[in-house]
C-alpha positions as CSV (number, residue, x, y, z in Angstrom):
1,X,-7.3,-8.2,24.1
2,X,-6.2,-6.2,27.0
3,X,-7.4,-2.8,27.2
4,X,-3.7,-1.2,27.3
5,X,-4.5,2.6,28.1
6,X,-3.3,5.4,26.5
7,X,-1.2,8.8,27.4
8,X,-3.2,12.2,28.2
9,X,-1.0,15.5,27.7
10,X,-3.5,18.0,29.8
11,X,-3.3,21.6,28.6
12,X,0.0,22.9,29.3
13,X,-1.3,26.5,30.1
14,X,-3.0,24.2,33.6
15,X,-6.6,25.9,32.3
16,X,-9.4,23.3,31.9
17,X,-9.9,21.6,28.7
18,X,-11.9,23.1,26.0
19,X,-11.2,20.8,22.8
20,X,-9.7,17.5,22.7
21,X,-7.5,15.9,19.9
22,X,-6.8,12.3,19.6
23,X,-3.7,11.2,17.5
24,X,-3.3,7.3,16.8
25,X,-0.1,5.9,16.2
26,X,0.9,3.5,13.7
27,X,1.7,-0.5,13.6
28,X,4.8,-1.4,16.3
29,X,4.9,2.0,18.3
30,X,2.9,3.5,21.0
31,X,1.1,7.0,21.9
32,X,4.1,8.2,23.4
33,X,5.6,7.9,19.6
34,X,3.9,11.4,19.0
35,X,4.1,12.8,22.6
36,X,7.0,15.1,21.4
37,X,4.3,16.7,18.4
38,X,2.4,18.6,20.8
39,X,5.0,21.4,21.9
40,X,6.3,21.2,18.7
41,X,2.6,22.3,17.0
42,X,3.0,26.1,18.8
43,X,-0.4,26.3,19.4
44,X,-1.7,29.5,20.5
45,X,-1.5,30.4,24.3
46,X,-4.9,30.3,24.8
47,X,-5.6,27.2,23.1
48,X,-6.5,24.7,26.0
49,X,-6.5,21.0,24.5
50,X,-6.4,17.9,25.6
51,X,-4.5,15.3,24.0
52,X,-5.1,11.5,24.1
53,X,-2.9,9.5,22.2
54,X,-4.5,6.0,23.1
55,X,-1.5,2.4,22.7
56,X,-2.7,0.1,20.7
57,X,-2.8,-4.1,22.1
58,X,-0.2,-6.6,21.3
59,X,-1.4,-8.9,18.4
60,X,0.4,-11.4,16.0
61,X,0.7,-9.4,12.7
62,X,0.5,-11.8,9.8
63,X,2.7,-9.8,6.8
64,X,5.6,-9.5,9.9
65,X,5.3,-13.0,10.4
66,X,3.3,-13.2,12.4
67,X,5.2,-11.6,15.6
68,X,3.6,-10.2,18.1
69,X,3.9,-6.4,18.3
70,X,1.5,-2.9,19.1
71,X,-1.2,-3.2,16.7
72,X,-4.5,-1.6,15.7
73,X,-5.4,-4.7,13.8
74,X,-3.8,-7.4,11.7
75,X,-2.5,-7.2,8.1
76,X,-2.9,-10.4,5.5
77,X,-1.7,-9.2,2.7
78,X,0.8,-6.0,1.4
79,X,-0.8,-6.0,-1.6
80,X,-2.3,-2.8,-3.4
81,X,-5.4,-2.3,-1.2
82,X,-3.6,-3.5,1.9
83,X,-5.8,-6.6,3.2
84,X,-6.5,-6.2,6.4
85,X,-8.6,-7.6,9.2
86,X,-11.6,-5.2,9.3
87,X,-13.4,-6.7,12.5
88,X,-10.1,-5.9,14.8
89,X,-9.9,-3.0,12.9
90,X,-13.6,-1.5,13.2
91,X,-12.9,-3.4,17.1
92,X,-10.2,-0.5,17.8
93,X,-12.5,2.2,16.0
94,X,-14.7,1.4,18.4
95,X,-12.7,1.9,21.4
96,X,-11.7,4.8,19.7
97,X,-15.0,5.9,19.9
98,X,-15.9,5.0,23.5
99,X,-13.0,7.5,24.6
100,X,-14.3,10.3,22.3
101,X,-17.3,9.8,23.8
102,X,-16.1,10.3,27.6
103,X,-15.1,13.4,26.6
104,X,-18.6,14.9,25.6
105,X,-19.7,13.2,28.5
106,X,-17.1,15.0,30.7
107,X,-18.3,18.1,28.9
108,X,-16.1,18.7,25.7
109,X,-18.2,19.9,22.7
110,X,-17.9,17.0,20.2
111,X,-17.2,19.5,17.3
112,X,-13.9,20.8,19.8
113,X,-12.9,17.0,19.5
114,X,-10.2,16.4,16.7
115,X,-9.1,12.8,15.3
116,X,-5.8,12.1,13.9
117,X,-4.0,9.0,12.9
118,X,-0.9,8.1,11.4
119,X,-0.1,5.1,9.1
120,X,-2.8,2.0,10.6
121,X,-3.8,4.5,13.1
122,X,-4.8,6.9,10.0
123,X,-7.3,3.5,8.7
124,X,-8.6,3.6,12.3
125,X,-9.1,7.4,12.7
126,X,-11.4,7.2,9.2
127,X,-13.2,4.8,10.6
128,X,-14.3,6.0,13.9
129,X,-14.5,9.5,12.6
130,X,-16.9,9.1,9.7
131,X,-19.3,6.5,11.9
132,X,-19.1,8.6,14.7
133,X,-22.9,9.7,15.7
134,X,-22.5,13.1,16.4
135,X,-20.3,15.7,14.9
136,X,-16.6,16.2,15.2
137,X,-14.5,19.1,14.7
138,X,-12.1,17.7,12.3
139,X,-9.9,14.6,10.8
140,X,-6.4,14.3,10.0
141,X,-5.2,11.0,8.2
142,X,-1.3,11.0,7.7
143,X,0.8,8.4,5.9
144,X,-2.1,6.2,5.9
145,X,-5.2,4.8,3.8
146,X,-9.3,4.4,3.7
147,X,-9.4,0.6,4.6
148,X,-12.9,0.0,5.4
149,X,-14.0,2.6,2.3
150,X,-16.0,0.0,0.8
151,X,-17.8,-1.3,4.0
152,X,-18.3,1.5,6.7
153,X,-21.4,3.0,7.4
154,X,-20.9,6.5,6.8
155,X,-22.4,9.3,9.3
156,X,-24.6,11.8,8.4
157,X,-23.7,13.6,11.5
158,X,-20.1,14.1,9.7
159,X,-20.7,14.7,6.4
160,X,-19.4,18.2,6.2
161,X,-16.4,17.3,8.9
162,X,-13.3,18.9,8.3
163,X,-10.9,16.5,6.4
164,X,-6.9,16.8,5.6
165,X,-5.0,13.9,3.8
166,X,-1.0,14.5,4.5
167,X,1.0,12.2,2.5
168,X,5.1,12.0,1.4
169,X,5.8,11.0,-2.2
170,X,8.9,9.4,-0.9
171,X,6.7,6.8,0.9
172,X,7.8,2.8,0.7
173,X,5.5,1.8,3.5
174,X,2.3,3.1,2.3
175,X,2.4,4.3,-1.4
176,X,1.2,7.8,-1.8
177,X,-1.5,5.9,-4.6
178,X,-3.1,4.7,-1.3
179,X,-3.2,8.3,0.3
180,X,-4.7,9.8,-3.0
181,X,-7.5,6.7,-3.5
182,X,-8.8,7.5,0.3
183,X,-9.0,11.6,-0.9
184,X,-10.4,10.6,-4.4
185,X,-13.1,8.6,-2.5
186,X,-13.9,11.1,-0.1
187,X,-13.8,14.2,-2.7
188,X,-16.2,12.0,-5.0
189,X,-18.8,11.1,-2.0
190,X,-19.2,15.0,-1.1
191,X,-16.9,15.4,1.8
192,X,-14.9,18.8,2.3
193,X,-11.2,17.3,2.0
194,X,-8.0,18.9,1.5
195,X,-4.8,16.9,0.3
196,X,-1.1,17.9,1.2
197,X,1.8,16.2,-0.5
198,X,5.4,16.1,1.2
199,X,8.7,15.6,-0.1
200,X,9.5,12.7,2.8
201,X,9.2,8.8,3.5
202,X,6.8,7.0,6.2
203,X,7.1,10.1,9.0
204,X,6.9,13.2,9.8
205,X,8.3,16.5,8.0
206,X,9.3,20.0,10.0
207,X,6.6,21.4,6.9
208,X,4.2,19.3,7.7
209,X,4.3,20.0,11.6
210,X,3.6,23.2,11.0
211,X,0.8,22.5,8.5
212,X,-0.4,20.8,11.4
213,X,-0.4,23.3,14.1
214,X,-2.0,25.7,11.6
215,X,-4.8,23.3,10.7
216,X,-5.3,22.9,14.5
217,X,-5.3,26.3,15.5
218,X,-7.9,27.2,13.2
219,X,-10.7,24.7,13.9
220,X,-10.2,25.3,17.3
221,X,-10.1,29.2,17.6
């Protein structure tokens, strides 16, 4: 698979980086699918974030199929735990991983580095975020589900990481069930996780922007 790149929004205030947040996009779209969140969060002045909002590479998608579009990693099966290929997808948490750490090597704190995925991208944010080595600053899983709850190798480093589960009861892509399971599995193995519920379908909700803005501005105060 070709490494396709991904889309850095520096901070907008032209100071240096202090924090970084990654946000991964779901099956068929790109980074630039979420490029209009970041003004849109209000973030405080003096809040000086990177963004990194990463494309995922072109792969035949078996439940489409099996066209060819952006994806994290492919899906077999719609069925109630979503089967999915877990070696592309822990293959993309990894990468995942190798850009979170350039940023601690290029001197951002690793608990000032925030991931966030929406929908597929949500599955792949879990799993680099709770195997990650070292500890991050937070997790944000929207519209998505734990795919690889049953197989990852959990972190001790990120035990006590910061977790929110946003979810729209309106949902026909990914059932809210799926949302709740991944909170229910987290809440019963120790972690700190909060759950937010949205009247809305697979997307995202003027409410729930503003949720996230919040969330971000206080971890990274």
């Amino acid at each position: 698979m070709t490494d396709p790149g991904e889309l850095i929004i520096e901070p907008q205030n032209g100071q240096p980086a202090d924090a970084c947040v990654f946000i991964i996009h779901g099956l068929g779209a790109d980074g630039h699918d979420f490029e209009p969140l970041v003004p849109a969060l209000n973030l405080p002045e003096d809040a000086h974030v990177r963004f990194i909002m990463p494309h995922a590479p072109r792969l035949p998608v078996t439940v489409n199929g099996g066209m060819v579009m952006p994806a994290w990693y492919d899906i077999l099966a719609m069925d109630l735990g979503r089967r999915v290929d877990e070696v592309q997808l822990k293959c993309s948490a990894e990468r995942i991983q190798a850009l979170i750490q350039e940023q601690i090597d290029h001197g951002i704190d690793s608990q000032r580095i925030i991931v966030a995925g929406f929908s597929q991208g949500g599955a792949v944010a879990y799993q680099a975020a709770l195997s990650f080595p070292l500890p991050l600053g937070g997790l944000l899983a929207m519209s998505t589900y734990f795919a690889t709850a049953d197989s990852i190798e959990l972190s001790d480093a990120n035990k006590a990481i910061p977790i929110e589960v946003q979810h729209g009861n309106l949902d026909p892509i990914v059932a809210e069930s799926l949302g709740r399971a991944g909170f229910d599995r987290l809440k019963a193995q120790g972690y700190t996780v909060n759950y937010r519920q949205y009247p809305m379908a697979h997307a995202l909700c003027p409410q729930q922007v503003g949720d996230i803005g919040q969330w971000l501005s206080t971890l990274l105060k």
